[in-house]
C-alpha positions, 0 to 999 in steps of 0.5 A: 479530467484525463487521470484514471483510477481503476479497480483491476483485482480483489483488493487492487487498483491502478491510477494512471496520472499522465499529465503529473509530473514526477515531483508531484507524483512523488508528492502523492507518493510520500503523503500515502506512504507517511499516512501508511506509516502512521499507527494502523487502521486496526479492525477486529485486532487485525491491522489494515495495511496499504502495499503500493507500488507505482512507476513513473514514465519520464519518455515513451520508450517504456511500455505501459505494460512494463510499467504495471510490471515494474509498480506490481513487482514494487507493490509484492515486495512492499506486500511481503514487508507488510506481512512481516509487520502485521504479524508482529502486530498480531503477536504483540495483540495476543499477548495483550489479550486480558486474560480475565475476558479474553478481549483484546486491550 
């Protein structure tokens, strides 16, 4: 009852879990990260990458907007590794295009 999950940009969402403990955090953390790393969602050719950052309070000292600082500068850097790997993947689409009809194999 007390988690939240909340849409804060275009293609950006927070979830805030604070009665989880970091093993189980880490827990949730690794199952996207597998089923992120699993072959992609391809749409129209174009690959679908998840980037996530996350940051985890273990006292209060830290504010909660240092937190979101910490998760976004995780999720950018994440987002920067993804580009790379998308692009490559859209290479290796174009260059299996068939050539008698154009479509992608």
């Amino acid at each position: 009852a007390s988690d939240i999950t909340a849409r804060i940009g275009g293609d950006e969402f927070v979830v805030f879990l604070p009665n989880c403990s970091q093993e189980a955090w880490e827990q949730i953390i690794e199952r996207v990260a597998d089923n992120n790393e699993s072959p992609p969602i391809i749409k129209d050719g174009i690959p679908l990458l998840l980037s996530m950052g996350y940051a985890f309070r273990i006292d209060s000292d830290r504010s909660l907007d240092e937190l979101f600082k910490d998760a976004d500068t995780m999720m950018y850097k994440q987002k920067a590794a993804n580009k790379a790997r998308s692009q490559e993947m859209l290479k290796k689409a174009i260059t299996q295009t068939n050539p008698e009809n154009g479509s992608l194999r």
